[in-house]
VOPABA-389645 format. One record per residue: residue number from 1; residue in three letters; chain; x, y, z of N, C-alpha, C in turn. Coordinates in pm, whole numbers. Example, Ala and Ser with C-alpha at 12.3 -4.5 7.8 and 13.67 -1.06 7.14 Angstrom:
<atoms>
<atom><num>1</num><residu>ALA</residu><chaine>A</chaine><n_X>1319</n_X><n_Y>-569</n_Y><n_Z>780</n_Z><ca_X>1230</ca_X><ca_Y>-450</ca_Y><ca_Z>780</ca_Z><c_X>1320</c_X><c_Y>-330</c_Y><c_Z>780</c_Z></atom>
<atom><num>2</num><residu>SER</residu><chaine>A</chaine><n_X>1285</n_X><n_Y>-225</n_Y><n_Z>708</n_Z><ca_X>1367</ca_X><ca_Y>-106</ca_Y><ca_Z>714</ca_Z><c_X>1290</c_X><c_Y>3</c_Y><c_Z>787</c_Z></atom>
</atoms>
This chain:
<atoms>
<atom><num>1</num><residu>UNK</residu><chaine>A</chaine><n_X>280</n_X><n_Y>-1260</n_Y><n_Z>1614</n_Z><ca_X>386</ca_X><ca_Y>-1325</ca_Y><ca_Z>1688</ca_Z><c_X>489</c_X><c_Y>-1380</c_Y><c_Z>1589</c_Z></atom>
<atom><num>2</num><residu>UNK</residu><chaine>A</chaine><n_X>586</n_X><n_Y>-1357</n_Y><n_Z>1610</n_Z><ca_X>722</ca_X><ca_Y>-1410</ca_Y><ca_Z>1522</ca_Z><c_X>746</c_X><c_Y>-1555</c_Y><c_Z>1572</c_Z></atom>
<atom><num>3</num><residu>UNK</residu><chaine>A</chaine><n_X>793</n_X><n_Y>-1606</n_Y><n_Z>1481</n_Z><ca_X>836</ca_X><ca_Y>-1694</ca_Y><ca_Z>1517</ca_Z><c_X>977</c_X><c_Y>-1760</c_Y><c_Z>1388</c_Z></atom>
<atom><num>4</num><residu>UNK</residu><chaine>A</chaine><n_X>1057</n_X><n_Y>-1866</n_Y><n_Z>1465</n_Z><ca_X>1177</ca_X><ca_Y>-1869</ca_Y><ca_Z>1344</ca_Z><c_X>1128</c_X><c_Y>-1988</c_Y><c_Z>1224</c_Z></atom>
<atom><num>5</num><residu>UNK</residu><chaine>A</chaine><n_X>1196</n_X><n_Y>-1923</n_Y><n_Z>1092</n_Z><ca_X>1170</ca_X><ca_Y>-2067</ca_Y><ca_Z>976</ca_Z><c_X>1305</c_X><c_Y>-2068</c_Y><c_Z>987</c_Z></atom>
<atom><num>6</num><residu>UNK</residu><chaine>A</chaine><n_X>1301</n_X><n_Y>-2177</n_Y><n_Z>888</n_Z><ca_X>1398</ca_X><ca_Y>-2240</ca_Y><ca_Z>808</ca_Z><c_X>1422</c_X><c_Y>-2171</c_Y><c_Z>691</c_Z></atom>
<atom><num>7</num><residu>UNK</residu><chaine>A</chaine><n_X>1532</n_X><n_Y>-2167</n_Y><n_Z>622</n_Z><ca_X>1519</ca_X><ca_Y>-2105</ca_Y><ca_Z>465</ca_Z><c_X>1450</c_X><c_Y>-2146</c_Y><c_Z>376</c_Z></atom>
<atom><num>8</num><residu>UNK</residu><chaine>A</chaine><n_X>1411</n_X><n_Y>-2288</n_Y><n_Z>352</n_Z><ca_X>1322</ca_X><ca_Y>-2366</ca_Y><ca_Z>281</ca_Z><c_X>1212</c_X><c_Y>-2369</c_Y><c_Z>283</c_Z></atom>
<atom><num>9</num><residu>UNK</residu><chaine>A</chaine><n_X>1147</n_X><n_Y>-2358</n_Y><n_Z>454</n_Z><ca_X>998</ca_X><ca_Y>-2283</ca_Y><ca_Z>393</ca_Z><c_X>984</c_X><c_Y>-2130</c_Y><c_Z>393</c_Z></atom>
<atom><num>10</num><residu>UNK</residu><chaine>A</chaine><n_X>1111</n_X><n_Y>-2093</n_Y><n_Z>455</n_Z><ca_X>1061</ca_X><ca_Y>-1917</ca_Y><ca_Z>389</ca_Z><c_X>1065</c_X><c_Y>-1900</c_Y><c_Z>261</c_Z></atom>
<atom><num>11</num><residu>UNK</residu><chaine>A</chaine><n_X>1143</n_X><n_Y>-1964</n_Y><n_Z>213</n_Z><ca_X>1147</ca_X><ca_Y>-1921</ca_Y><ca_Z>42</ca_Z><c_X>1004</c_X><c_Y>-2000</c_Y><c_Z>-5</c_Z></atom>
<atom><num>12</num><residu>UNK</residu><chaine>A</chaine><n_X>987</n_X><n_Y>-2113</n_Y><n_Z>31</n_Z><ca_X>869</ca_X><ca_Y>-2199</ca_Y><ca_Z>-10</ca_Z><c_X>745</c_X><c_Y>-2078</c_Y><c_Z>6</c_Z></atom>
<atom><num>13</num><residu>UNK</residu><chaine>A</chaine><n_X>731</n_X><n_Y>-2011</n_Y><n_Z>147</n_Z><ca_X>625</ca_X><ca_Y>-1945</ca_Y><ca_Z>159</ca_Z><c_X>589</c_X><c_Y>-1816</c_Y><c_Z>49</c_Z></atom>
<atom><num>14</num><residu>UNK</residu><chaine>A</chaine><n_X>747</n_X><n_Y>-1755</n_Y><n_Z>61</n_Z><ca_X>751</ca_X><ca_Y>-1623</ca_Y><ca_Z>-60</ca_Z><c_X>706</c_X><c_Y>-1699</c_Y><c_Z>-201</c_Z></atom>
<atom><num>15</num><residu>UNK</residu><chaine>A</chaine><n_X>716</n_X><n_Y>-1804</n_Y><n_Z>-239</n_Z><ca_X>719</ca_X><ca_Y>-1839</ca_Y><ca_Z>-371</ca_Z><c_X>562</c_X><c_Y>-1834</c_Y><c_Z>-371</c_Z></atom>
<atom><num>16</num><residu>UNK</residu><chaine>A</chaine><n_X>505</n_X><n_Y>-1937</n_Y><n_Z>-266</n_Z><ca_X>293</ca_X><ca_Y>-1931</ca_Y><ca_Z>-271</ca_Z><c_X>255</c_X><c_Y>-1816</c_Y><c_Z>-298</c_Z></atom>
<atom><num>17</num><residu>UNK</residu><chaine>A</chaine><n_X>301</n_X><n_Y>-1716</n_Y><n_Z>-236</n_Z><ca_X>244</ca_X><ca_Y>-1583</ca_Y><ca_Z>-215</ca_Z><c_X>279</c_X><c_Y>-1487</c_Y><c_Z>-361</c_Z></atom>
<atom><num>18</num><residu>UNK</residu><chaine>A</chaine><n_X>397</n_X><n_Y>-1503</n_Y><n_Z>-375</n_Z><ca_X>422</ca_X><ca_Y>-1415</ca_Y><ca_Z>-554</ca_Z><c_X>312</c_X><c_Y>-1497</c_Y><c_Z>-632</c_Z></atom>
<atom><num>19</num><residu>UNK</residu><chaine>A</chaine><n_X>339</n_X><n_Y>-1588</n_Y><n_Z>-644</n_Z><ca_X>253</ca_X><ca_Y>-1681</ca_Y><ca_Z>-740</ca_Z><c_X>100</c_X><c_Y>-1655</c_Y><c_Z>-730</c_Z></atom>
<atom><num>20</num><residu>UNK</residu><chaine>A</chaine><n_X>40</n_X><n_Y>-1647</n_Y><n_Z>-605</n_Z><ca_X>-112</ca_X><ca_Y>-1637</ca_Y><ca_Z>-524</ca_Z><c_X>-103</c_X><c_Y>-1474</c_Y><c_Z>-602</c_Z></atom>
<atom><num>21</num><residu>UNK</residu><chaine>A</chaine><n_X>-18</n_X><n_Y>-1365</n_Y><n_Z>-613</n_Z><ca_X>-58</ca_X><ca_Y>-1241</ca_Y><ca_Z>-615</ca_Z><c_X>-57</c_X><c_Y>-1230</c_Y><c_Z>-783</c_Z></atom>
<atom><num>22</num><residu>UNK</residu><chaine>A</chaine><n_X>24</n_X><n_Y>-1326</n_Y><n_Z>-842</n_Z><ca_X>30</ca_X><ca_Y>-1311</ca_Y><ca_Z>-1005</ca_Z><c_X>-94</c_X><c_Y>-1356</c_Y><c_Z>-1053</c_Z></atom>
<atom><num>23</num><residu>UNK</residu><chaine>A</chaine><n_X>-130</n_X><n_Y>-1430</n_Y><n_Z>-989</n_Z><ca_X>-248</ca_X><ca_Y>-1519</ca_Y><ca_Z>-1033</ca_Z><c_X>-424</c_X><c_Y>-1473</c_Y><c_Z>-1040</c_Z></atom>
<atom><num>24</num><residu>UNK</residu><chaine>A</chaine><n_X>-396</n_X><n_Y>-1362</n_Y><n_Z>-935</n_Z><ca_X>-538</ca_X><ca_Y>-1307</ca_Y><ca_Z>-905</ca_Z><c_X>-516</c_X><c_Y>-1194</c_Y><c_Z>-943</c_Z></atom>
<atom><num>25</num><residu>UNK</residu><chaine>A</chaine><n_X>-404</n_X><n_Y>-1115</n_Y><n_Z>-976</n_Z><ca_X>-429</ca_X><ca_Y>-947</ca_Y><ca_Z>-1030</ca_Z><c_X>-352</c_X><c_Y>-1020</c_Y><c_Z>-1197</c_Z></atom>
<atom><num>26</num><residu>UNK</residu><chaine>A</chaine><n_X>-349</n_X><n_Y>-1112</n_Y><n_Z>-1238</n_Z><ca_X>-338</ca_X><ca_Y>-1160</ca_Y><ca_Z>-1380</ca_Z><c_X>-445</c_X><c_Y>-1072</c_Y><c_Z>-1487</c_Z></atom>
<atom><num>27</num><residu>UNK</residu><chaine>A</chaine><n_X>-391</n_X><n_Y>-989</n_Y><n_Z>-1623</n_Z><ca_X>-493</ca_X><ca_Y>-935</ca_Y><ca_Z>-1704</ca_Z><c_X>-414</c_X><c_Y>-991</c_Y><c_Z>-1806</c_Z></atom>
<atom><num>28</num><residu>UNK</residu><chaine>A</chaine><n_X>-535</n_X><n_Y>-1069</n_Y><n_Z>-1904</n_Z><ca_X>-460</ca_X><ca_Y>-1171</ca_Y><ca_Z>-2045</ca_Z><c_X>-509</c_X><c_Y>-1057</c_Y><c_Z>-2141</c_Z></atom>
<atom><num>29</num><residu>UNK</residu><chaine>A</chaine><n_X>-595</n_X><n_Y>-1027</n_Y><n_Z>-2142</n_Z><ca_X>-606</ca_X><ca_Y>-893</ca_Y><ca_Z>-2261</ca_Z><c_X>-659</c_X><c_Y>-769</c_Y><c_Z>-2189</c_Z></atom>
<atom><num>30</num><residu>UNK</residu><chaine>A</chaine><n_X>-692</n_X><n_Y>-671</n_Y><n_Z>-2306</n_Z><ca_X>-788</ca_X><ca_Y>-525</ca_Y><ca_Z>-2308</ca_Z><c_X>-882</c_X><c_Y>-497</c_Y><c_Z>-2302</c_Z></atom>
<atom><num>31</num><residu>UNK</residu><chaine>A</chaine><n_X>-1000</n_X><n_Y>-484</n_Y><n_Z>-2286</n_Z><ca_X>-1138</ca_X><ca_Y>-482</ca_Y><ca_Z>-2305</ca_Z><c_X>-1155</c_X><c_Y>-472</c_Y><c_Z>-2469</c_Z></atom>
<atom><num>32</num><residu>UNK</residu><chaine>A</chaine><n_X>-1072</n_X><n_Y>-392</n_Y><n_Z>-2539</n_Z><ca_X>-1062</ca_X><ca_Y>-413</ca_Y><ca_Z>-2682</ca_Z><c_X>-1017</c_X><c_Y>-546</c_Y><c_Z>-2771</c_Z></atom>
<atom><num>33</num><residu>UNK</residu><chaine>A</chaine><n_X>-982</n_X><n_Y>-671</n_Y><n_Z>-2678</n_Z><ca_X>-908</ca_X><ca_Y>-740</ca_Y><ca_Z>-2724</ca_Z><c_X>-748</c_X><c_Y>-778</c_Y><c_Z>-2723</c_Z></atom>
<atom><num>34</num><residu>UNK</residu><chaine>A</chaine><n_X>-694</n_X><n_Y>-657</n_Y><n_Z>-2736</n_Z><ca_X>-579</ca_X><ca_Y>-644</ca_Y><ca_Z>-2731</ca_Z><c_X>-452</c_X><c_Y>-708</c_Y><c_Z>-2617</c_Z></atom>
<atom><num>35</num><residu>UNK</residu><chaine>A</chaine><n_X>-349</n_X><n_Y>-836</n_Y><n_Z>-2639</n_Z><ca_X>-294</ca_X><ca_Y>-871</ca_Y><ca_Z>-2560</ca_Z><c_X>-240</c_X><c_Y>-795</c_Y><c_Z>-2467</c_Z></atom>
<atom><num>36</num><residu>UNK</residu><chaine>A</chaine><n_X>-199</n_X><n_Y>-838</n_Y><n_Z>-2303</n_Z><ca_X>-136</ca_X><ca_Y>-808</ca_Y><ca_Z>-2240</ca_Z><c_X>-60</c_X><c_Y>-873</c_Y><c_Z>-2167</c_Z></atom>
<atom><num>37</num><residu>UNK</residu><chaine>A</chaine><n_X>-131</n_X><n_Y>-985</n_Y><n_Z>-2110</n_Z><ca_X>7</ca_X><ca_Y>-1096</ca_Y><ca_Z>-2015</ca_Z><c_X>83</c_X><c_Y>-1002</c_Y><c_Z>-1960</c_Z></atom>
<atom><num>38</num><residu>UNK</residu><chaine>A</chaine><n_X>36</n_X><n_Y>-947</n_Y><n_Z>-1784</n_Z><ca_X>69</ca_X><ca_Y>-921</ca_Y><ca_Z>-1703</ca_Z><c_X>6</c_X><c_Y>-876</c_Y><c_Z>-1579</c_Z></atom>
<atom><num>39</num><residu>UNK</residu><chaine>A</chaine><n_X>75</n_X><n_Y>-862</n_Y><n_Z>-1520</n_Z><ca_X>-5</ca_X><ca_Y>-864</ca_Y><ca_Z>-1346</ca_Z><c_X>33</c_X><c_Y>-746</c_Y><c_Z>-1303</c_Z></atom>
<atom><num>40</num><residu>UNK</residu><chaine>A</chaine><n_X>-91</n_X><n_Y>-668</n_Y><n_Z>-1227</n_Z><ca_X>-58</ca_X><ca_Y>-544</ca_Y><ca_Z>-1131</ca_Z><c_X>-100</c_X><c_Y>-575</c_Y><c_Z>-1011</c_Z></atom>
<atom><num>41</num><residu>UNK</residu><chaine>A</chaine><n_X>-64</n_X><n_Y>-744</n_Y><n_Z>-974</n_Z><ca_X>-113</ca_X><ca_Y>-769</ca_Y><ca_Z>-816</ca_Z><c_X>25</c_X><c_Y>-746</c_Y><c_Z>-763</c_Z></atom>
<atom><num>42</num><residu>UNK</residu><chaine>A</chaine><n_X>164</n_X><n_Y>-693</n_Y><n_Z>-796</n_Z><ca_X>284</ca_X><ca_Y>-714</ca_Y><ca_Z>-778</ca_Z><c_X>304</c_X><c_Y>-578</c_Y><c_Z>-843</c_Z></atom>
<atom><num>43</num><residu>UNK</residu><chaine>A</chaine><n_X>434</n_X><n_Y>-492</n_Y><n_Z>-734</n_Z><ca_X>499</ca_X><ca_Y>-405</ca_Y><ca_Z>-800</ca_Z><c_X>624</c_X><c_Y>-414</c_Y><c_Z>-705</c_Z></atom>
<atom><num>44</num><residu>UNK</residu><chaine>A</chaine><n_X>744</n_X><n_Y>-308</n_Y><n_Z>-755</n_Z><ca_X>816</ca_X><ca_Y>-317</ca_Y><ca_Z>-680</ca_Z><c_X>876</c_X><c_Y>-179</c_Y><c_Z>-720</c_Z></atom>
<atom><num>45</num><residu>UNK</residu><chaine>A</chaine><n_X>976</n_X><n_Y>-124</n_Y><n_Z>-575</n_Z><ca_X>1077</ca_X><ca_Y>9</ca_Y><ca_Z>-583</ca_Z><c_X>1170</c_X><c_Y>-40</c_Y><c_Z>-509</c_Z></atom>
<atom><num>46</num><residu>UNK</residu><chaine>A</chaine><n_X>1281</n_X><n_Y>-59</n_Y><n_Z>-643</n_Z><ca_X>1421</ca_X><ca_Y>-33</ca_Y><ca_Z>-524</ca_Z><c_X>1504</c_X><c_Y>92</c_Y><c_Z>-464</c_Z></atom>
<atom><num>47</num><residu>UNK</residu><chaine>A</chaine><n_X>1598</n_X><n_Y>49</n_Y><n_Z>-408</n_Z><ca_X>1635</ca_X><ca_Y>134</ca_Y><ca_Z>-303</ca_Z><c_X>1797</c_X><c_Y>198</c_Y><c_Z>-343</c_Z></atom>
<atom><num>48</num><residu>UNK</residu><chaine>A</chaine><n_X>1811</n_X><n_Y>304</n_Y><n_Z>-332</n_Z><ca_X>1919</ca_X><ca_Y>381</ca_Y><ca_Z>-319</ca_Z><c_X>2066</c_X><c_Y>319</c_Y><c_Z>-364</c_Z></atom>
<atom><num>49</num><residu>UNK</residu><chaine>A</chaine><n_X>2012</n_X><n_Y>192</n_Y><n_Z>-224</n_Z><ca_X>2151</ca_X><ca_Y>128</ca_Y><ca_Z>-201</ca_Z><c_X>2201</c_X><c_Y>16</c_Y><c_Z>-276</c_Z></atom>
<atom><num>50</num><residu>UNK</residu><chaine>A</chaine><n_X>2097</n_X><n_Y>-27</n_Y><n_Z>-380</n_Z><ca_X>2123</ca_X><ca_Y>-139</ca_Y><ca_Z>-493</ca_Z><c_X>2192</c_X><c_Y>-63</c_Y><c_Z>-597</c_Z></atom>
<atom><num>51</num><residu>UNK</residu><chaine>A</chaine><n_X>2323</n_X><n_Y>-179</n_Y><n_Z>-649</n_Z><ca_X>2379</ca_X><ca_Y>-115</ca_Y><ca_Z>-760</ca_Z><c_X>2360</c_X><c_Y>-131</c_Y><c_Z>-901</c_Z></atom>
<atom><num>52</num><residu>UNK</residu><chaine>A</chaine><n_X>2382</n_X><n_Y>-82</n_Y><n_Z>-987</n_Z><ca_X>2323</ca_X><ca_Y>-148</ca_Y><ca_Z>-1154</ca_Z><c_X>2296</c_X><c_Y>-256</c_Y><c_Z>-1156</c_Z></atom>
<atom><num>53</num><residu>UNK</residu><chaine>A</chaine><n_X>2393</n_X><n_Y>-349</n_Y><n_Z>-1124</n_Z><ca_X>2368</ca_X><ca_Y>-497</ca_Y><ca_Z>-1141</ca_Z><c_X>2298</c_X><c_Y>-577</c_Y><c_Z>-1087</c_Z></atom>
<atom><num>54</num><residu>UNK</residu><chaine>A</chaine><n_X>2235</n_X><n_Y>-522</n_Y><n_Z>-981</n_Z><ca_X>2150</ca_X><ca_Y>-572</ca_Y><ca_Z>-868</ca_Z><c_X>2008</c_X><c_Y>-534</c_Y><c_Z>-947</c_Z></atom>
<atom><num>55</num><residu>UNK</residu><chaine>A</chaine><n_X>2006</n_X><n_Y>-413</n_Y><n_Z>-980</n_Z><ca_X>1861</ca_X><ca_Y>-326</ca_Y><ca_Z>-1062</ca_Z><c_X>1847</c_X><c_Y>-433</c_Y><c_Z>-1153</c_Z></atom>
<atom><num>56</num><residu>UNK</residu><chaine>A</chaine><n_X>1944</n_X><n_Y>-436</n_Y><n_Z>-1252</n_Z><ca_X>1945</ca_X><ca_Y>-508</ca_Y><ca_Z>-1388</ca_Z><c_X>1870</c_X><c_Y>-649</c_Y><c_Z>-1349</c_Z></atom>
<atom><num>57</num><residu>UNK</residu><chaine>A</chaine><n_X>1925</n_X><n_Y>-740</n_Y><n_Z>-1274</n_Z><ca_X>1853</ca_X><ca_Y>-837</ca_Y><ca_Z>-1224</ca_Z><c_X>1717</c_X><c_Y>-824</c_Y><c_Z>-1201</c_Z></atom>
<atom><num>58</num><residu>UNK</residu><chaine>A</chaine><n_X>1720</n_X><n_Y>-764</n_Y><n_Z>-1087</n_Z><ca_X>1556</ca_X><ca_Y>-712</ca_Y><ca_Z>-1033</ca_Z><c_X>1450</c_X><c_Y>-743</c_Y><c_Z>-1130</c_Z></atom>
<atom><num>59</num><residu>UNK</residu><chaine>A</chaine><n_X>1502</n_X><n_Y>-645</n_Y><n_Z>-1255</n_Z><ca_X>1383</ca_X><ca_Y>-585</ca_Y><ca_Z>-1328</ca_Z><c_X>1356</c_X><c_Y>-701</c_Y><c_Z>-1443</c_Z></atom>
<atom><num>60</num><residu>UNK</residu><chaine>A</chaine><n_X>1421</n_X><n_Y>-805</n_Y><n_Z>-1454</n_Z><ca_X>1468</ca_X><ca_Y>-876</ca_Y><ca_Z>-1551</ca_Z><c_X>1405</c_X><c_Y>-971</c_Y><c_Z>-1535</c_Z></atom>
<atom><num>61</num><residu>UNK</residu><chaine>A</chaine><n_X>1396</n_X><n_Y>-1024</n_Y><n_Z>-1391</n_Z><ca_X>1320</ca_X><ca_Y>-1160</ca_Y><ca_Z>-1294</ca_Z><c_X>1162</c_X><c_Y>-1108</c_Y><c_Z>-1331</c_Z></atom>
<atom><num>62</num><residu>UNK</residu><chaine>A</chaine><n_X>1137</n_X><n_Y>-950</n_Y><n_Z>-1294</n_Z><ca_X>1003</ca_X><ca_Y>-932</ca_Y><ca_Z>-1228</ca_Z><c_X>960</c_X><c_Y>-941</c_Y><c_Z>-1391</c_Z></atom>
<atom><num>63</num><residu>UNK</residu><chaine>A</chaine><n_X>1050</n_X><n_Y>-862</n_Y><n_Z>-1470</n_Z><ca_X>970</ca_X><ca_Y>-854</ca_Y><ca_Z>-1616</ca_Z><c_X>923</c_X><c_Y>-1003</c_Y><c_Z>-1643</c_Z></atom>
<atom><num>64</num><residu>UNK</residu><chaine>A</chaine><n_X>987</n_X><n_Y>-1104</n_Y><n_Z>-1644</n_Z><ca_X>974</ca_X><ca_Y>-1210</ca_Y><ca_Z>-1687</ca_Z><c_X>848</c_X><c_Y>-1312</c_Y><c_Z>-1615</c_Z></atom>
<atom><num>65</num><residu>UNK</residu><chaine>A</chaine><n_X>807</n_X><n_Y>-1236</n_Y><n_Z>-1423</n_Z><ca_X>737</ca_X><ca_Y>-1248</ca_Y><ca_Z>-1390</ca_Z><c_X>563</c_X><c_Y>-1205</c_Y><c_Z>-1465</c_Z></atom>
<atom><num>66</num><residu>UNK</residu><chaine>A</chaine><n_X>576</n_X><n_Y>-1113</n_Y><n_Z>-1563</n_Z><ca_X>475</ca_X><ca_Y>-1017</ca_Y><ca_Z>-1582</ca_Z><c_X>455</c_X><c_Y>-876</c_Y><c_Z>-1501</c_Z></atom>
<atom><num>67</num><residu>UNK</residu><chaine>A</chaine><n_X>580</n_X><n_Y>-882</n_Y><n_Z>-1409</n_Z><ca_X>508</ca_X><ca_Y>-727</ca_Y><ca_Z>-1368</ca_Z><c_X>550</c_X><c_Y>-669</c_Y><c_Z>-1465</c_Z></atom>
<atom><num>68</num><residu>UNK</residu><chaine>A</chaine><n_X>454</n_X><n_Y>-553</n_Y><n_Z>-1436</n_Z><ca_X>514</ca_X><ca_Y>-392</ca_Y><ca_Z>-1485</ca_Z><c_X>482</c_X><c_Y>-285</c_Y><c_Z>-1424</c_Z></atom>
<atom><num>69</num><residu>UNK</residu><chaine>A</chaine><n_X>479</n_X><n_Y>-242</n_Y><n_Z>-1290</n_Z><ca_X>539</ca_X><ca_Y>-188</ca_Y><ca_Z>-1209</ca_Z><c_X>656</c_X><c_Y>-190</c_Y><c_Z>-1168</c_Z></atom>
<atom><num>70</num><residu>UNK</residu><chaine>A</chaine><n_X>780</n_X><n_Y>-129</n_Y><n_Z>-1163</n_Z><ca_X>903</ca_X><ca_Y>-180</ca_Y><ca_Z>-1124</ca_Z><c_X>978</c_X><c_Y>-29</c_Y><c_Z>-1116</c_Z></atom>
<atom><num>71</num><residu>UNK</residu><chaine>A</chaine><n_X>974</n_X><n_Y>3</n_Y><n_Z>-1014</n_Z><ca_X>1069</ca_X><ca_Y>163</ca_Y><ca_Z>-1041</ca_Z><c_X>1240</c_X><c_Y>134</c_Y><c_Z>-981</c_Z></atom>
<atom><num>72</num><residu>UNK</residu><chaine>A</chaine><n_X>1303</n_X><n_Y>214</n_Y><n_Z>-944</n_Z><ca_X>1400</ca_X><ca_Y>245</ca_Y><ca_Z>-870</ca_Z><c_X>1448</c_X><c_Y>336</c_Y><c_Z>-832</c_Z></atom>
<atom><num>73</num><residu>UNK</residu><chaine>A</chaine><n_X>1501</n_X><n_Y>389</n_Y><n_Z>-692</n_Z><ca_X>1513</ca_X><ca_Y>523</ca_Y><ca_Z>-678</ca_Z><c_X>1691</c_X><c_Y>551</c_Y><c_Z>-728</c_Z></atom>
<atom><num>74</num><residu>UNK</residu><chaine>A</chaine><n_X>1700</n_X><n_Y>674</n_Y><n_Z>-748</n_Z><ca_X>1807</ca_X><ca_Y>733</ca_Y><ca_Z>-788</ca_Z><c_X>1870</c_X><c_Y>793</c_Y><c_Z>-739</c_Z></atom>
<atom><num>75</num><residu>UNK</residu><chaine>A</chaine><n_X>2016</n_X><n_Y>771</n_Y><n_Z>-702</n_Z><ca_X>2134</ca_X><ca_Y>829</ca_Y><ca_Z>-610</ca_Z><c_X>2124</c_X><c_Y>961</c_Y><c_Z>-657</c_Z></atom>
<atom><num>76</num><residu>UNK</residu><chaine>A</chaine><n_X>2122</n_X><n_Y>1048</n_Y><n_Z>-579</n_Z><ca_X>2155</ca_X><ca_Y>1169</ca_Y><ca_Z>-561</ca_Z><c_X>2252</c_X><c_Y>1213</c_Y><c_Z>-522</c_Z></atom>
</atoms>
């Protein structure tokens, strides 16, 4: 059932939930040791209709998030 928010707890809610998904697919190293600091509980694909500067952002936030999944599709 839908129902309406506010912008403040929708963003409040998106923020628990990125955070809840970084937190539990979190890998700090390799089985060898070897660092990693990053999360594959999070990925993302953008869309067609985003332009460079929109991508550039995107990938910039999520990198800094730890993902590394992050594609984008390509105008044809």
């Amino acid at each position: 059932m839908w129902r309406e928010l506010g912008l403040d707890e929708a963003m409040d809610m998106i923020a628990d939930r990125v955070i809840a998904s970084r937190v539990s697919g979190w890998q700090h190293e390799t089985e060898q040791g070897g660092k990693l600091n990053r999360t594959m509980g999070i990925g993302s694909l953008g869309g067609a209709t985003l332009d460079n500067e929109e991508n550039y952002l995107i990938k910039k936030l999520f990198s800094a998030l730890g993902i590394v999944q992050i594609e984008n599709q390509a105008r044809i």
